[in-house]
VOGU-3710 file (C-alpha; in Angstrom, 3 decimals, decimal comma):
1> xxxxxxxxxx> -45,135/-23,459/19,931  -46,304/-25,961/17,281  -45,348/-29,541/17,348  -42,828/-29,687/14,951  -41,140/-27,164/16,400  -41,013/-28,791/19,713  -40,039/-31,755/17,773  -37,015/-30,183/15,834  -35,427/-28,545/19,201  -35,443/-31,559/21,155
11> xxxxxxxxxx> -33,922/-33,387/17,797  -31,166/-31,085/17,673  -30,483/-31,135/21,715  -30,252/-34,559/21,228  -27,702/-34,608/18,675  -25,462/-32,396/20,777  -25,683/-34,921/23,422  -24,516/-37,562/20,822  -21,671/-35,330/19,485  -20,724/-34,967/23,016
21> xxxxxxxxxx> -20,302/-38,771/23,154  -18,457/-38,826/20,005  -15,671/-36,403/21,220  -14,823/-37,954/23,971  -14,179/-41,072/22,162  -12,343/-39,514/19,060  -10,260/-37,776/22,522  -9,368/-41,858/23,359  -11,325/-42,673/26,168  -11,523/-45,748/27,805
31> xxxxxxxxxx> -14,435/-48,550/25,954  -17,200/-48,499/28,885  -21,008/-49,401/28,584  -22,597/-46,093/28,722  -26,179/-45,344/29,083  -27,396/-42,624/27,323  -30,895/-41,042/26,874  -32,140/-40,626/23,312  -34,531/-38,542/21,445  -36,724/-40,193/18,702
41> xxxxxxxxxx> -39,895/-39,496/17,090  -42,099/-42,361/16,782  -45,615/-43,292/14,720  -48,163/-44,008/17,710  -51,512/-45,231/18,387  -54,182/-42,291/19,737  -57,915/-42,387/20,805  -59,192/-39,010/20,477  -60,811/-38,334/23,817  -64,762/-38,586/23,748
51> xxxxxxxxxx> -65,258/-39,919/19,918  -64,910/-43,509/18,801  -62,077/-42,267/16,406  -58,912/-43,824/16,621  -55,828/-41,713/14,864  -52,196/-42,146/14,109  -49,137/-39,128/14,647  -46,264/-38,773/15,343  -44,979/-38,367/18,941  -41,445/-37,584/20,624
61> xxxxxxxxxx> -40,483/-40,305/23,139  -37,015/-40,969/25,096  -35,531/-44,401/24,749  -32,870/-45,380/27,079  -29,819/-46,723/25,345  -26,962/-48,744/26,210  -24,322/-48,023/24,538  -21,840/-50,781/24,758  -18,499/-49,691/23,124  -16,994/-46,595/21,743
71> xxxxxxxxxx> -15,429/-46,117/18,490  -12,094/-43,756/18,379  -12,539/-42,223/14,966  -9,274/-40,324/14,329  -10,004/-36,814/13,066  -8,973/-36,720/8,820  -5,435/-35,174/8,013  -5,497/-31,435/6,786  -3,114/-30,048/5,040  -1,989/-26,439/4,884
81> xxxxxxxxxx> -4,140/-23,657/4,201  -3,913/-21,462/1,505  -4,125/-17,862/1,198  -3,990/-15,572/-1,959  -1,840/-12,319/-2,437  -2,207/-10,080/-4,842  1,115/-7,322/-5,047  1,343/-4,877/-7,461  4,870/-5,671/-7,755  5,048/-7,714/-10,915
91> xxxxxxxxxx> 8,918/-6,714/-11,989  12,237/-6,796/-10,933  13,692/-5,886/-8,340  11,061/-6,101/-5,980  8,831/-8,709/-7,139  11,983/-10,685/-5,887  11,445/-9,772/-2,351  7,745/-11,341/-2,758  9,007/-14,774/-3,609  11,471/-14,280/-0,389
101> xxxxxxxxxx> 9,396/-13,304/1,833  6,707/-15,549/1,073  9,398/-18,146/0,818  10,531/-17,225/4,761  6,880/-16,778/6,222  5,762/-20,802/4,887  8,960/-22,009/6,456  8,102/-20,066/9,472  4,611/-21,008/9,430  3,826/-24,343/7,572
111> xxxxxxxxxx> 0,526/-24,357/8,491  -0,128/-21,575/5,827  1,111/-20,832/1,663  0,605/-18,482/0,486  -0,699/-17,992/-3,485  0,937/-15,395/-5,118  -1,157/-12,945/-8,099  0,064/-10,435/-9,955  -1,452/-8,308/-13,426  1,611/-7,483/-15,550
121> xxxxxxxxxx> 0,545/-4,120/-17,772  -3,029/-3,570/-15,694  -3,579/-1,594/-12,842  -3,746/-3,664/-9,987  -6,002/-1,386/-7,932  -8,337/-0,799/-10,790  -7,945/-4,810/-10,828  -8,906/-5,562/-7,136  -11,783/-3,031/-7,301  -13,288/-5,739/-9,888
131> xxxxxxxxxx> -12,455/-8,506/-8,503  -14,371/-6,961/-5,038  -17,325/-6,237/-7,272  -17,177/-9,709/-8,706  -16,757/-11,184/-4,680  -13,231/-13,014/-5,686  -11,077/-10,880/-3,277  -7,713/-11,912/-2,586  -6,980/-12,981/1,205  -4,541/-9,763/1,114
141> xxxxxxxxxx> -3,098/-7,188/-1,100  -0,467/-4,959/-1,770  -1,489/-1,552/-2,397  -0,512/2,229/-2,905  -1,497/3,598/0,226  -3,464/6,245/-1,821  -5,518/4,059/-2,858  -6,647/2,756/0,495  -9,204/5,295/1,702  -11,137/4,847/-2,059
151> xxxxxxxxxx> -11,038/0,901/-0,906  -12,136/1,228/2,500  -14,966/3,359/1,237  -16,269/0,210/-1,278  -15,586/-1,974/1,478  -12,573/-3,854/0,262  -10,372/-3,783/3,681  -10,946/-5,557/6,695  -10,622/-3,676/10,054  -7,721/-5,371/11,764
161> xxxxxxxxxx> -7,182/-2,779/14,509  -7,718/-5,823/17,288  -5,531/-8,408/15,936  -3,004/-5,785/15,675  -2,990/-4,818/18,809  -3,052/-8,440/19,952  -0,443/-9,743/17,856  1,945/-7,283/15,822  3,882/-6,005/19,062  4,289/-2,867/17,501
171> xxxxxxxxxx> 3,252/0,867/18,560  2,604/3,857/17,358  5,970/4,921/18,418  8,105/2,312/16,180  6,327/4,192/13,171  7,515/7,776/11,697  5,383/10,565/12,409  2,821/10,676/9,771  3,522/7,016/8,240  1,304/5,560/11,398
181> xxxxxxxxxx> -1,493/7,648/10,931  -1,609/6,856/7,186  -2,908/3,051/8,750  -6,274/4,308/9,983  -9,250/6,233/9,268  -11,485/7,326/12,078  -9,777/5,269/14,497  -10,144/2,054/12,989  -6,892/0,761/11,265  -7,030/-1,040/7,723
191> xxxxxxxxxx> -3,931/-0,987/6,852  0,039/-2,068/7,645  2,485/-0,048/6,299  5,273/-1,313/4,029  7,645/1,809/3,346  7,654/5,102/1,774  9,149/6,336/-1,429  10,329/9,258/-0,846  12,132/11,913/-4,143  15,460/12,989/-4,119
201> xxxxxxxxxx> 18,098/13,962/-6,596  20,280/11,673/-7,989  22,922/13,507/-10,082  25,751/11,748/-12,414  28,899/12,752/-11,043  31,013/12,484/-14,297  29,033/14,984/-16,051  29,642/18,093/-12,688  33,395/17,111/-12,675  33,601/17,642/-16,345
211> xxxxxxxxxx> 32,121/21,222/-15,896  33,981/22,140/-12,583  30,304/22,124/-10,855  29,847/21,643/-7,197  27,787/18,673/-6,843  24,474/19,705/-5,164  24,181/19,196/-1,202  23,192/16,657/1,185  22,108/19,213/3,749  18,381/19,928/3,645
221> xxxxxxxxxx> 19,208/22,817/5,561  21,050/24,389/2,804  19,554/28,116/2,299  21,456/27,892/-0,807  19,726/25,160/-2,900  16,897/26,655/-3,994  14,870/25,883/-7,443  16,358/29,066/-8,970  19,587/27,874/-7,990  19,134/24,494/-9,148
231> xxxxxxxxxx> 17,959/25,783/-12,895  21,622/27,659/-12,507  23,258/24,674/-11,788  21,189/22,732/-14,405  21,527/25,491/-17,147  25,393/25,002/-16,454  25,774/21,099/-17,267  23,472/21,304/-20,784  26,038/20,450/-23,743  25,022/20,265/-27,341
241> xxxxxxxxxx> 22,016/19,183/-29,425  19,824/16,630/-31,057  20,244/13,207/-29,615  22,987/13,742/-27,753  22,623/16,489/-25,858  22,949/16,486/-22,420  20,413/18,051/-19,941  20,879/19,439/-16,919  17,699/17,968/-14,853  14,519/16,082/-15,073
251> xxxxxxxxxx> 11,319/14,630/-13,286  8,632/12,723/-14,116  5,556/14,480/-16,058  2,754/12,940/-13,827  1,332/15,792/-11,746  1,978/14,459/-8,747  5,740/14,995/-9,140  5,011/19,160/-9,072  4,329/18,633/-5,080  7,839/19,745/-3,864
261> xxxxxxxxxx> 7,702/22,473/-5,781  4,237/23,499/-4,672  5,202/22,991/-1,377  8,418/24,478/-1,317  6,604/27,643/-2,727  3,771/27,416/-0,217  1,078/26,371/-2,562  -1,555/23,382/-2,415  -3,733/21,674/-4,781  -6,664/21,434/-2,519
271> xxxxxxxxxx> -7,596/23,216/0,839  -6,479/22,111/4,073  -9,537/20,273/5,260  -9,900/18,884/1,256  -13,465/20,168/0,632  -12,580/23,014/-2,215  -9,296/23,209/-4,688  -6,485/25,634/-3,667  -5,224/25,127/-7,195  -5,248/29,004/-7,886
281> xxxxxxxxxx> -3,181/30,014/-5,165  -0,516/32,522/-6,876  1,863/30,117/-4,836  0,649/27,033/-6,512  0,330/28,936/-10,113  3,967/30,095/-9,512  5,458/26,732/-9,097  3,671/24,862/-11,773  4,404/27,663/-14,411  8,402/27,051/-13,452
291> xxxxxxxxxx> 7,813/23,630/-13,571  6,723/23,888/-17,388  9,726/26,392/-17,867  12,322/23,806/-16,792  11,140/22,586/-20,499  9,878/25,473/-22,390  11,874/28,615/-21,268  15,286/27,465/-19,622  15,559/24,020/-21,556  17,306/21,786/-19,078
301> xxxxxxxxxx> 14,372/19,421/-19,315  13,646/17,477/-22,566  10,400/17,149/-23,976  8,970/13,363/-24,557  10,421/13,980/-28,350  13,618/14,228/-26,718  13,906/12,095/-24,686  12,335/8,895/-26,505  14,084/6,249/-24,742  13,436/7,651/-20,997
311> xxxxxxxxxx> 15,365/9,334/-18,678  16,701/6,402/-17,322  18,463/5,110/-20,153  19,282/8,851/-20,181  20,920/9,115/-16,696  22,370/5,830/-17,539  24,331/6,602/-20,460  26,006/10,252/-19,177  23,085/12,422/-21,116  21,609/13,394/-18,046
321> xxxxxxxxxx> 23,001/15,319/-15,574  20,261/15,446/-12,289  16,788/13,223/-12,307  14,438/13,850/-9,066  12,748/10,393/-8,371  12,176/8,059/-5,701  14,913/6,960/-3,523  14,765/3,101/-4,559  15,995/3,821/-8,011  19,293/3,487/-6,452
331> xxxxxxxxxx> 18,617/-0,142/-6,889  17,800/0,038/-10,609  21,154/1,831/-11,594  23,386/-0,324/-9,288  24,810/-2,266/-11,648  25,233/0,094/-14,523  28,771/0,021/-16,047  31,089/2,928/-15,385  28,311/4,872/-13,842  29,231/7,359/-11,428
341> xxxxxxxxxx> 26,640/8,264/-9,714  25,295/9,933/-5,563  22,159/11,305/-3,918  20,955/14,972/-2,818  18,547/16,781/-1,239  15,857/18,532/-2,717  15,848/21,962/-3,970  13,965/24,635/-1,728  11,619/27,466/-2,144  10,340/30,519/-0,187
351> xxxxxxxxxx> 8,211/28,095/2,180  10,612/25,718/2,870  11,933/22,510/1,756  9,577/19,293/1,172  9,597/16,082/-0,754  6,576/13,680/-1,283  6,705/10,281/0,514  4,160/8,043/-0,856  3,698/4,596/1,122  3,202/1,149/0,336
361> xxxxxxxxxx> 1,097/-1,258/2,645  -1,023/-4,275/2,697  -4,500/-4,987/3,674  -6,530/-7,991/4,524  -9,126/-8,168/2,507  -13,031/-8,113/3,257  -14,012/-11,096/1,963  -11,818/-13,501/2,987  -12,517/-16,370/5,354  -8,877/-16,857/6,715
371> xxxxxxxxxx> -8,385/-13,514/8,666  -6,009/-15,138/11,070  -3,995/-16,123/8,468  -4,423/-13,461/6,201  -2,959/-11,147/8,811  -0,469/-13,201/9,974  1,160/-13,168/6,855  0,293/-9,117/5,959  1,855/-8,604/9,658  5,053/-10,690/8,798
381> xxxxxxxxxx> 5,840/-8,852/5,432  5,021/-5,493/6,667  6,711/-5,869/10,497  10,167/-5,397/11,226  11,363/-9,141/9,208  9,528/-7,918/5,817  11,022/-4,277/5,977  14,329/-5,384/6,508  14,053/-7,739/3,593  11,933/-5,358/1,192
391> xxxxxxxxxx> 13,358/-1,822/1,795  17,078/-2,504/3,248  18,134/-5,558/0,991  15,984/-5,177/-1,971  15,132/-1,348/-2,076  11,603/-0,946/-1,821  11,991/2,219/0,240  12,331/3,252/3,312  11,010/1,305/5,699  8,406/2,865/8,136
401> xxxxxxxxxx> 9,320/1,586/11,143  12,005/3,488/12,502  14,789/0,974/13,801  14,815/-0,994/10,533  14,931/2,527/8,900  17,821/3,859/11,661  19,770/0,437/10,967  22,989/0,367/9,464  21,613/-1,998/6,701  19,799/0,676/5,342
411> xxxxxxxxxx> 21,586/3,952/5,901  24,558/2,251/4,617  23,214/-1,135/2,047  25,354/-4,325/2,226  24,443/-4,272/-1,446  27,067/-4,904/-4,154  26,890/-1,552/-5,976  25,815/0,498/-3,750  29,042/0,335/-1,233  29,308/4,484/-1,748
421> xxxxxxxxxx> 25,585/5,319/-0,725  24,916/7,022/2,493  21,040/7,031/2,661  21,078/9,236/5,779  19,430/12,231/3,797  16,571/9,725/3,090  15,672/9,811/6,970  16,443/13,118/7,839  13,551/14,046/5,796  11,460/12,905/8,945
431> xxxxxxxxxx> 13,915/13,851/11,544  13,576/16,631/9,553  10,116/17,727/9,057  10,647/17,423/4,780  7,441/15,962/3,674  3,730/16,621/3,825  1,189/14,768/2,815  -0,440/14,254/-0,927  -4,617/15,536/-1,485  -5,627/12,364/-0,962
441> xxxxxxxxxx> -9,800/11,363/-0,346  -11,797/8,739/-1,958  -12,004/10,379/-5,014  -8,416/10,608/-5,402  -8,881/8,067/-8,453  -10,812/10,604/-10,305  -9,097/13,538/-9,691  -5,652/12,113/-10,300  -7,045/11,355/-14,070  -8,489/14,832/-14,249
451> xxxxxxxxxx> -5,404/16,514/-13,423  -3,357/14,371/-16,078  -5,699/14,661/-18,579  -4,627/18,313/-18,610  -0,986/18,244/-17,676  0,686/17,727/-20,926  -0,980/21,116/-22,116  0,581/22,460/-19,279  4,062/20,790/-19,955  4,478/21,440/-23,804
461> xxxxxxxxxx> 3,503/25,046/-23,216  0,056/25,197/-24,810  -1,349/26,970/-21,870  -0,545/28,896/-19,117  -0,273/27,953/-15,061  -2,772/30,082/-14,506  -5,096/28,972/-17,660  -4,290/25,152/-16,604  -5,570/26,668/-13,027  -8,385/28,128/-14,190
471> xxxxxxxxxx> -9,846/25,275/-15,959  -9,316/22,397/-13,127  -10,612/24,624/-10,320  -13,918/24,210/-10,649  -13,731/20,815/-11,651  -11,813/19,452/-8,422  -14,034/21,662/-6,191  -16,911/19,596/-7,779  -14,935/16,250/-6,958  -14,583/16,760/-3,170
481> xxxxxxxxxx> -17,850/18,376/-2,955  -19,040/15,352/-3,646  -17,832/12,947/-1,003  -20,341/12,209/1,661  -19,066/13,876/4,895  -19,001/10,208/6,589  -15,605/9,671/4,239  -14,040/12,794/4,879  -11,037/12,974/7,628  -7,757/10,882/6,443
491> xxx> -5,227/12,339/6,581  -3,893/11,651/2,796  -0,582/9,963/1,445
//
């Protein structure tokens, strides 16, 4: 051990003795002469032993001190500290339940604001994936939880699996089945869900009583409601042409949307264990070739030409008689004038009948250096207060924990508007069994652009199901071929 070494360690022990001093006076103690010993290094006098030379260094010594008063120093005045949130909801209605519940959680916690972000017309995944690269990470983000396993993978979520179990209170058995597993990947969690949004049928009531049509059911036990039965239903409520023509039922083009009727046929996109594509199933083919003759061959769908201000404004103006979307568009056509307008149950094939529930949730992120409060504030918006505010008063979804789900104030909303809606159909489909999971890995970004790359061709009747099969095969075999067997295992969205 060299000198200076020796030299720097005693230094530094020293100074902890000091500190120690200091404490106890900044804790008020009493003024009393204290002696203390101190470390110092000192320029002395040396004759080297046997030579007339005479040499200077430096040396440690201990001095004895007397201290003769203390000084209380009072410790500065901190403020708050602040935390940044970045939510993908930038719009009404729900980036009003942001503002409210950040609102709530600083009055409940005013040691903590929180800095709200948000990227009107980006991505906000594609967003945070930069801003990780670029090490700005928000404290904590709102994210599709699709998107989480890709993130995990880059490193972009914290693991929070021991603060939850220290602080949130909450179990496995407050979540649905399926909506608590979507939190962890191989038994670490690193993520708190928010809700799900799960598709129904909303159908405009005016435009079946007009027609002497029953309205379709509420049961998802109905044998009767098939898709074949539904494109007779639809084919019934289509009235005239050009611009105002009414159609009888539509969904939205983006692939993903083609999953109940997959499902309900007993097809998949990719294999169970998500290392080939099942895309060429004759079940899958099937299903995606009646999806594209909804348009092309029965015409109760209109094509983007024909529908150039959205189905919305479609639906909300009596030109449309059924749209299957998620359940919190309820909250977007509340307040539509003279609207008449309920919920049903989704239409039913030879393997069933199944809905997709995507989920919303928020991680912590990996960078940040206020975990504590970074998860305090995830755990308050996305526990049993946040739910309640997001999903049963502002429509999010439906909220993953089952007694704010179960609650009157959802399956009945204290929402002007929405007085008539019974939303029990929206939780029987996990009383139920009505809902699997989405293909979701890591390189779920890449294959979702594959896939839409090629679905107009599929929808405007260029090319076959089987041909639009046939071509993305190989190409999504290739994808999850490619993911290291290390990020294999979640369980999807």
């Amino acid at each position: 051990m060299t000198r200076k070494d020796l030299s720097r360690r005693m230094f530094l022990k020293a100074s902890a003795m000091l500190a120690g001093v200091g404490a106890l006076a900044a804790c008020g103690a009493t003024p009393t002469p204290q002696v203390v010993e101190k470390v110092v290094e000192k320029e002395v006098t040396k004759i080297v032993e046997g030579t007339p030379q005479v040499v200077k260094e430096t040396a440690v010594v201990v001095e004895t001190v007397v201290v003769k008063e203390t000084v209380v120093v009072q410790p500065a005045s901190s403020g708050p500290t602040f935390i940044t949130y970045v939510t993908q909801y930038s719009g009404p209605p729900t980036n009003a339940a942001d503002d409210q519940i950040i609102a709530q959680f600083e009055d409940k916690n005013p040691d903590v604001k929180v800095k709200k972000m948000t990227f009107p017309g980006q991505d906000p995944h594609d967003k945070l994936r930069i801003m990780a690269t670029a090490g700005d990470l928000p404290d904590c983000f709102n994210i599709e939880t699709k998107q989480v396993i890709d993130m995990i993978s880059r490193g972009m979520c914290l693991d929070i699996t021991d603060m939850f179990n220290a602080k949130s209170g909450l179990t496995k058995d407050d979540y649905w089945p399926g909506e608590w597993e979507k939190q962890f990947f191989k038994g670490k969690m690193y993520l708190l869900s928010l809700d799900t949004q799960d598709v129904i049928i909303f159908y405009n009531k005016d435009i079946f009583d007009k027609k002497g049509v029953p309205y379709p059911p509420k049961d998802w036990n109905d044998k009767e409601w098939t898709y074949e039965k539904m494109i007779e239903t639809a084919s019934k409520l289509v009235e005239g042409e050009g611009p105002n023509r009414i159609w009888g039922y539509d969904t939205s083009r983006w692939w993903v949307y083609s999953y109940p009727i997959i499902w309900s046929y007993g097809g998949l996109i990719t294999n169970e264990d998500r290392t080939k594509s099942a895309i060429t199933m004759p079940e899958t083919i099937q299903a995606l070739q009646m999806r594209a003759d909804w348009i092309n061959k029965y015409k109760i769908t209109p094509t983007p030409a024909e529908a150039t201000e959205g189905a919305e404004s479609q639906f909300n103006s009596g030109r449309l008689a059924m749209r299957a979307v998620w359940s919190p568009w309820a909250w977007y056509i509340k307040d539509v004038p003279d609207l008449h307008w309920d919920i049903a149950v989704m239409p039913g094939g030879p393997a069933g009948r199944f809905t997709r529930c995507p989920q919303d949730g928020m991680c912590v992120g990996s960078q940040t250096k206020q975990a504590d409060k970074a998860f305090r504030f995830s755990m308050y918006l996305a526990g049993p207060d946040g739910q309640a505010l997001y999903d049963n008063q502002l429509g999010l979804g439906l909220p993953t924990i089952k007694k704010v789900a179960l609650s009157e104030d959802y399956i009945h909303p204290k929402v002007k508007g929405l007085e008539h809606l019974d939303q029990t159909l929206v939780t029987e489909i996990y009383t139920g069994g009505h809902y699997k999971h989405q293909d979701v890995t890591i390189k779920w970004p890449e294959m979702d652009k594959l896939i839409s790359a090629n679905m107009d061709s599929l929808l405007d009747g260029k090319v076959t199901a089987e041909e639009f099969a046939k071509t993305l095969d190989p190409q999504i075999t290739e994808l999850l071929q490619s993911i290291p067997e290390e990020w294999r295992g979640w369980v999807g969205d």
